[in-house]
C-alpha positions in Angstrom: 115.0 67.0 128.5 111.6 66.5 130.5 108.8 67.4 128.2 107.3 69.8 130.7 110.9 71.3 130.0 110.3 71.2 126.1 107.2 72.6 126.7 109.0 75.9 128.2 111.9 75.8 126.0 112.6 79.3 125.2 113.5 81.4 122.3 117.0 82.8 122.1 118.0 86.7 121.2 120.5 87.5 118.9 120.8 91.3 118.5 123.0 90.4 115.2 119.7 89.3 114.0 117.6 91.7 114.4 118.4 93.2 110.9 118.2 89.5 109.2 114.2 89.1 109.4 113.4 89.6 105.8 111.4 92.5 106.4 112.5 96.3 105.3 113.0 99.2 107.7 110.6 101.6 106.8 108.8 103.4 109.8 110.0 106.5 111.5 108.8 107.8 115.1 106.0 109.8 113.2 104.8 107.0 111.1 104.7 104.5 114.3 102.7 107.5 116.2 99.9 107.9 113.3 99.9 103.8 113.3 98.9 104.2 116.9 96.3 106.5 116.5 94.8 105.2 113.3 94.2 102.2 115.5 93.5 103.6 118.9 91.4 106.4 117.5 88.9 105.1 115.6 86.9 102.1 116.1 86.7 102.8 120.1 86.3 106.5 119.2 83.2 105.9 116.9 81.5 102.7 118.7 82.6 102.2 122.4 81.4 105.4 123.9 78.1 104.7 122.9 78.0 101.1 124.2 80.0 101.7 127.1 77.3 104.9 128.4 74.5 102.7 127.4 75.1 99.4 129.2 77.4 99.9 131.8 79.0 103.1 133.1 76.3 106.1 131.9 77.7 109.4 132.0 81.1 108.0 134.0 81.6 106.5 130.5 84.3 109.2 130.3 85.5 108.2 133.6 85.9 104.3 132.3 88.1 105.4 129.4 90.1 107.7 131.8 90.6 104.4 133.9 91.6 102.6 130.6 94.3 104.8 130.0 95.7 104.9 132.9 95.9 100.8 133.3 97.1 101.3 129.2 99.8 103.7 130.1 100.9 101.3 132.9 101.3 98.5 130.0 102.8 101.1 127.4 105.6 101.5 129.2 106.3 97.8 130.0 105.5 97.7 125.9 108.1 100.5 125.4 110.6 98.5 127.4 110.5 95.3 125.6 110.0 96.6 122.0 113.3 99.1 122.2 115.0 95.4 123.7 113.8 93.3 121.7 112.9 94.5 118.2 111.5 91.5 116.4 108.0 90.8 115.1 105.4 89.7 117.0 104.9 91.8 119.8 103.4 90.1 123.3 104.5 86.7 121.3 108.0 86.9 120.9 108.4 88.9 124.5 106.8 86.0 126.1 108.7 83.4 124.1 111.8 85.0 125.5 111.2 85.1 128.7 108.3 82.5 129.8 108.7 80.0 126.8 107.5 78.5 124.1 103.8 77.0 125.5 102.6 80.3 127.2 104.1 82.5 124.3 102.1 80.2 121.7 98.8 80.6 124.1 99.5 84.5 123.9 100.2 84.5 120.4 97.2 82.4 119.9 95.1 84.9 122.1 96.2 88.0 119.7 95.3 85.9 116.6 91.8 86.0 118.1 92.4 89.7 119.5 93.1 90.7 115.9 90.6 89.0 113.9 87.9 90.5 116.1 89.2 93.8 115.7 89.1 93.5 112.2 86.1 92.1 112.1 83.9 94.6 114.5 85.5 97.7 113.0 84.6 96.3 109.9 80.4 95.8 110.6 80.7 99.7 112.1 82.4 101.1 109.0 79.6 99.3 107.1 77.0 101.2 109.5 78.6 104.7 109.2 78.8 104.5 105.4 75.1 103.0 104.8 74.4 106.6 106.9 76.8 108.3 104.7 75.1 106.8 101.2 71.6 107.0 102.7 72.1 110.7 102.1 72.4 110.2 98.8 69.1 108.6 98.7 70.6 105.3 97.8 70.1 102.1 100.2 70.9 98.5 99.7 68.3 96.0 101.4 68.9 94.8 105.0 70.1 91.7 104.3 73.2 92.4 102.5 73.8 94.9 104.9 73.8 93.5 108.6 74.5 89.7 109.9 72.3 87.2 110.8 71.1 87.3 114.2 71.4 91.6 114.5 68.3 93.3 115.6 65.5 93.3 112.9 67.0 90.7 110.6 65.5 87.3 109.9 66.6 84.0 109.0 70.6 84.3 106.6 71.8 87.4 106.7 75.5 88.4 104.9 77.2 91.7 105.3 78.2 92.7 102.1 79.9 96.0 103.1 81.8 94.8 105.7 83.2 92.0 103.4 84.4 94.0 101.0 86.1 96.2 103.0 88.2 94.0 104.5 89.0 92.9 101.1 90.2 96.2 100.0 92.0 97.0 102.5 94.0 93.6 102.3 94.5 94.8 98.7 96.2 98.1 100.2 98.5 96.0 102.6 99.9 93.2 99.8 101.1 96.5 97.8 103.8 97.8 100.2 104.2 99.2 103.8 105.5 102.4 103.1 102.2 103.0 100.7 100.1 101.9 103.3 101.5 104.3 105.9 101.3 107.1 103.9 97.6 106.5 102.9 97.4 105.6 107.0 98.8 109.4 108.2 96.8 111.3 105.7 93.6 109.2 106.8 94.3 109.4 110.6 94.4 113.8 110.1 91.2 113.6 108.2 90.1 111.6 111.6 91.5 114.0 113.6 90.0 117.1 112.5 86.5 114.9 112.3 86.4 114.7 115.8 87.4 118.0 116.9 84.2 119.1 114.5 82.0 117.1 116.4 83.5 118.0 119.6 82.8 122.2 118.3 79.6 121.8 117.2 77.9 119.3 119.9 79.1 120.9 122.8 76.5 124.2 122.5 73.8 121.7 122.7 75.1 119.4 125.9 72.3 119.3 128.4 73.3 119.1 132.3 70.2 116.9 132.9 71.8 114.4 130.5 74.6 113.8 133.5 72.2 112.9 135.7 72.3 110.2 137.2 76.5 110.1 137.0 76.9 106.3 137.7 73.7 105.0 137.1 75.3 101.3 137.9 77.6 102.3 140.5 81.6 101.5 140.9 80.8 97.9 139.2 79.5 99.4 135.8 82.3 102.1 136.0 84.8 99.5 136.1 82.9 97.1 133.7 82.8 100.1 131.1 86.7 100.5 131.8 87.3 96.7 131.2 85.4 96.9 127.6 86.9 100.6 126.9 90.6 98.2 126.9 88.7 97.7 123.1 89.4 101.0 121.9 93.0 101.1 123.0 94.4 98.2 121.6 96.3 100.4 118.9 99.9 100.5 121.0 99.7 96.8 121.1 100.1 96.7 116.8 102.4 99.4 117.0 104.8 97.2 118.8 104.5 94.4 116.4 105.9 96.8 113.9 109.2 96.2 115.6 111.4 95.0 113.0 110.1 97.1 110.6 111.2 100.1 112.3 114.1 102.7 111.7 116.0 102.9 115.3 113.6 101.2 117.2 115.4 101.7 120.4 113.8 105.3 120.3 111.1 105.5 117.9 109.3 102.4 119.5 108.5 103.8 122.7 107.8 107.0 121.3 105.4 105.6 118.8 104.0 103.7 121.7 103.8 106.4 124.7 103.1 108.9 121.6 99.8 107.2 120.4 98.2 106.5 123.6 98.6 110.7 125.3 96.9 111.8 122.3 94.0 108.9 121.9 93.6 109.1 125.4 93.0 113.1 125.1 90.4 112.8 122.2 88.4 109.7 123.9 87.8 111.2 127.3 86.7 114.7 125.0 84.8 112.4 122.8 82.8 111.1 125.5 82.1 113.9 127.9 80.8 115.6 125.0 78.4 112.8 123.9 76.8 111.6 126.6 75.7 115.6 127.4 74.2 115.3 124.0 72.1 112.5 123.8 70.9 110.6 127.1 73.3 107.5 127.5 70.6 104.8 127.4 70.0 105.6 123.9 73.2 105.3 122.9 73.9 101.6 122.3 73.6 102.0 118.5 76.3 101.2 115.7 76.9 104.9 114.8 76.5 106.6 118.2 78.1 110.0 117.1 75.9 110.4 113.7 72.7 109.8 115.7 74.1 111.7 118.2 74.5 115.0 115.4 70.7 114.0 114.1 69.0 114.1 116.9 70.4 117.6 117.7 69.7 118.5 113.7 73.1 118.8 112.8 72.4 116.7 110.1 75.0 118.7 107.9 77.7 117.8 110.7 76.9 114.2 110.7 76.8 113.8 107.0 80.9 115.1 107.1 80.9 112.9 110.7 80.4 109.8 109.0 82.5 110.8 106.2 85.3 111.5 109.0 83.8 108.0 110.5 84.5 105.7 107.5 88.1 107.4 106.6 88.9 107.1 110.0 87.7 103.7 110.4 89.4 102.6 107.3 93.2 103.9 109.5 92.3 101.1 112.0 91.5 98.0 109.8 95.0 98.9 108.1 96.8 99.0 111.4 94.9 96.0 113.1 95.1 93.9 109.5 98.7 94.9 109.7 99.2 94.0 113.1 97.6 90.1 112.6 99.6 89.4 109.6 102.8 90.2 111.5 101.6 88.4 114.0 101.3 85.0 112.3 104.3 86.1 110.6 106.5 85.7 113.7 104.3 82.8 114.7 104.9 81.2 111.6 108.9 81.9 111.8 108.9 79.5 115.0 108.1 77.0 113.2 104.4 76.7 115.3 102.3 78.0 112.0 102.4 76.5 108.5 105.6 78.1 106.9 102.9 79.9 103.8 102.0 82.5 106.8 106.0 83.7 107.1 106.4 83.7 103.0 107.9 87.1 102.0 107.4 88.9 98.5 110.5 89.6 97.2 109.5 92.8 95.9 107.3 94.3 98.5 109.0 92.9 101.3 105.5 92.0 102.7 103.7 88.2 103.5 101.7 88.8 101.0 99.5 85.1 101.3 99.3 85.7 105.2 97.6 89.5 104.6 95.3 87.5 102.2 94.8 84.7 104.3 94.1 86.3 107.4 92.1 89.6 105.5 89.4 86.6 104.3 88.9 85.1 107.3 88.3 88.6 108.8 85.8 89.2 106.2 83.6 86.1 106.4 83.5 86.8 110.2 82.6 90.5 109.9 80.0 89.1 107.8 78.1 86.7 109.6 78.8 87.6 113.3 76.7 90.3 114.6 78.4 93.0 116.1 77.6 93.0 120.0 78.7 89.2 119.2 82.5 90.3 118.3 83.6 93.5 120.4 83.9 92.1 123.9 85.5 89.2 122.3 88.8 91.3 121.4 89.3 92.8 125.2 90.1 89.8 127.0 92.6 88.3 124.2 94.2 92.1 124.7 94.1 92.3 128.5 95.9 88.7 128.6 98.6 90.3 126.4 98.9 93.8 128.6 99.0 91.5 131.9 101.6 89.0 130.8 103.6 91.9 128.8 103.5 93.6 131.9 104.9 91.0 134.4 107.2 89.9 132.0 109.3 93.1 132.1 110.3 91.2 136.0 111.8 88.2 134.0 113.2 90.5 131.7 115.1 92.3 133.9 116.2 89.0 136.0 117.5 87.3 132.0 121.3 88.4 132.0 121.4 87.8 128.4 118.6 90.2 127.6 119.9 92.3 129.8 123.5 92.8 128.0 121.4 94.3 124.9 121.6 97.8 125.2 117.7 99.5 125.9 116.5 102.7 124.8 114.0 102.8 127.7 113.4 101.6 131.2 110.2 101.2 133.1 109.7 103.9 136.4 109.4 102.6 139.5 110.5 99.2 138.8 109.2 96.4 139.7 106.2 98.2 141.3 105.2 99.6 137.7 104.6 96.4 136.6 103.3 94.6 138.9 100.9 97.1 139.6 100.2 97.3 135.9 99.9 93.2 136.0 97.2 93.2 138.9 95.3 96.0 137.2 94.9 93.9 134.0 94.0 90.8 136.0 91.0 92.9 137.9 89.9 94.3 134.6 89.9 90.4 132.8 87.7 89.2 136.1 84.9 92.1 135.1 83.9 90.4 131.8 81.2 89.1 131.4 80.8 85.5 131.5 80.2 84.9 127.7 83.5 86.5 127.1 85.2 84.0 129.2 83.4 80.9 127.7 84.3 81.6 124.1 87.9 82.8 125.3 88.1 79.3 127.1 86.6 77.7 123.5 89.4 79.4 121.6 92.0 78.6 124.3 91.0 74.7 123.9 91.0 75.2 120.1 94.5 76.8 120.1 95.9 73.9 122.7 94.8 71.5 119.8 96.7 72.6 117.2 100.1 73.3 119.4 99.8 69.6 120.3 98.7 68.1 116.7 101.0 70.9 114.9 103.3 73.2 116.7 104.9 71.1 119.3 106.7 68.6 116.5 107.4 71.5 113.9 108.9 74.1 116.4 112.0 75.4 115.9 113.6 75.9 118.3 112.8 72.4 119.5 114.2 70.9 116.3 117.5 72.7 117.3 117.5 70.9 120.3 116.9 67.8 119.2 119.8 68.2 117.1 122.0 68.8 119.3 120.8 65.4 121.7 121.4 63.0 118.7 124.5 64.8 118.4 125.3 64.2 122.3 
């Protein structure tokens, strides 16, 4: 075999393995739903509106998040397809790996590894901000330096984030202890959320000022679109729902609804969220790290935002579970193939959880929600994701064109094929082309990074290249 053949070697399906992973069946349709919107609703829902009114769309911020979900919805479906198909671990990766091969899937798999730790990472230096808000109304304040980064606005020389650290930390703790425990804490958390928002919503639309609309589109079409292409930030959740996979109870119908599910109703609350705010407070004051608490102070709702930033950090907390989750599994898979170190796909025999890749993966997140300033991270995690939605997306056409994929018997189907998703491919690819230029220099950094270790790792400890070496000594 040519080595640009071994390089696109591609992973095999075996629906009799799909219950062999090592991993217990544990999520129902609910659970997978309040996965989604722990993840989806929450670190968009309590940052992005903000930063998206403030330096790119203005008052059409709602407009860029409606835009967002619709491109979202367009990759949920090709998601929904693939997840009830193909129920493995891994999500994007093990999609791609099945129909594209092993190289691209491993640059896709390397892209969410980025994806995730950002995510983790970003949510985590807002959760610190929303509860040094929440604990400065109890008089009690730690000094600036163990509080925000080096390189953030108003902090000199080292700087360590000791809130976001620990955090991450704690929630790893959560993870190593069991799935079904963290789901349950997850579902309580995400209703808590839930009912934060629609507080908000009540009490800060009597004091929304028409004037504050004014001008709509302060940056035109471009910063509409630009705000749409960073708003792909705060919909990432569907994306770790579907590396729940093989975790899942009947995941030829609970996937897409978990999928499909999550997205209507995140969708519903962000477009609310941020019609409401940007009436509130004018949007070029709203690139701060707790938009919707400032938002309550300066309208003097201080008793609102006190319970706003309580509703911020529980809710918060829902999406560093799901997006931690998401990562582990992740490298899981990854690791499976053979292209990772074998410690990340190490199962507890008791919790039925890789314990040392929740703890490897949680640390990492920590140290980098430590020391990376926040405006440093967030844009970082839409371009890994809009990589994933686009090749997702025009995979389903090679999935449908696979005649051994196609004997597996699917739950779901994507409308309109193949128009769905190649639409939904071209959409992503417009939205990637809108970032800004610093986004695509560290993506290509990471990229080069990721092509290193395939080549000095991955390549001779695959798999499924093993197998076939095998069988040409054999020959």
């Amino acid at each position: 075999m040519k080595a640009s053949q071994r390089l696109l070697v591609k992973k095999s399906v075996n629906p009799a393995n799909f219950n062999k992973g090592g991993l217990e069946k544990t999520l129902s349709a609910f659970s997978l739903t309040m996965m989604g919107v722990g993840a989806i609703v929450g670190s968009g829902i309590f940052i992005t509106p903000g930063i998206i009114a403030a330096k790119y769309a203005g008052p059409a911020a709602m407009l860029s998040f409606v835009i967002a979900a619709v491109v979202c919805s367009l990759a949920a479906l090709c998601y929904a397809e693939f997840s009830s198909t193909i129920p493995l671990a891994g999500s994007a990766y093990t999609y791609v790996y099945t129909v594209f091969g092993e190289f691209l899937a491993w640059i896709l798999g390397w892209s969410l590894i980025s994806e995730y730790l950002f995510a983790v990472s970003s949510v985590a230096v807002s959760w610190s901000s929303y509860f040094q808000n929440l604990m400065s109304g109890f008089g009690l304040k730690l000094p600036t330096f163990l509080t925000a980064a080096a390189g953030t606005a108003g902090v000199s020389g080292a700087g360590f984030n000791l809130i976001a650290f620990v955090v991450v930390l704690a929630v790893s703790l959560l993870l190593v202890g069991g799935l079904q425990e963290s789901t349950r804490v997850n579902s309580i958390m995400v209703i808590v959320k839930i009912l934060v928002i629609v507080l908000f919503i009540g009490v800060a639309i009597f004091f929304v000022k028409p004037a504050n609309y004014h001008p709509f589109m302060p940056h035109g079409v471009s910063g509409l679109v630009k705000g749409a292409s960073l708003a792909f930030y705060a919909y990432i959740g569907f994306d770790a729902v579907s590396t729940a996979s093989e975790e899942v109870k009947n995941p030829k119908r609970n996937m897409p609804i978990g999928i499909v599910g999550s997205l209507v109703v995140a969708s519903i609350l962000y477009v609310a969220m941020a019609a409401v705010l940007v009436g509130v407070v004018h949007y070029s004051k709203l690139n701060v790290g707790d938009p919707v608490a400032y938002a309550l102070a300066v309208i003097h709702q201080n008793w609102a935002a006190g319970i706003v930033s309580l509703g911020a950090v529980v809710g918060m907390t829902t999406v560093l579970i799901v997006m931690l989750y998401g990562g582990t599994r992740l490298l899981f898979a990854i690791s499976r193939d053979g292209l990772l170190p074998k410690v990340f796909r190490t199962v507890s025999p008791h919790t039925k959880v890789p314990v040392k890749s929740t703890w490897i993966f949680g640390i990492i997140a920590s140290v980098f929600a430590a020391v990376i300033p926040l405006d440093k991270i967030a844009e970082l995690v839409n371009i890994g994701t809009l990589f994933a939605f686009a090749m997702v997306s025009i995979g389903v056409v090679f999935l449908r064109r696979n005649e051994t994929l196609q004997q597996i018997n699917s739950s779901f189907k994507v409308p309109f094929y193949p128009v769905l998703p190649v639409v939904s491919f071209l959409a992503c690819v417009y939205l990637m082309l809108n970032l800004q230029a610093f986004t695509w220099h560290m993506f290509g950094i990471w990229l080069v990074i990721g092509i290193v270790i395939y080549f000095a790792y991955s390549y001779r400890h695959s798999r499924i290249r093993a197998g076939l070496r095998a069988k040409e000594s054999k020959s």
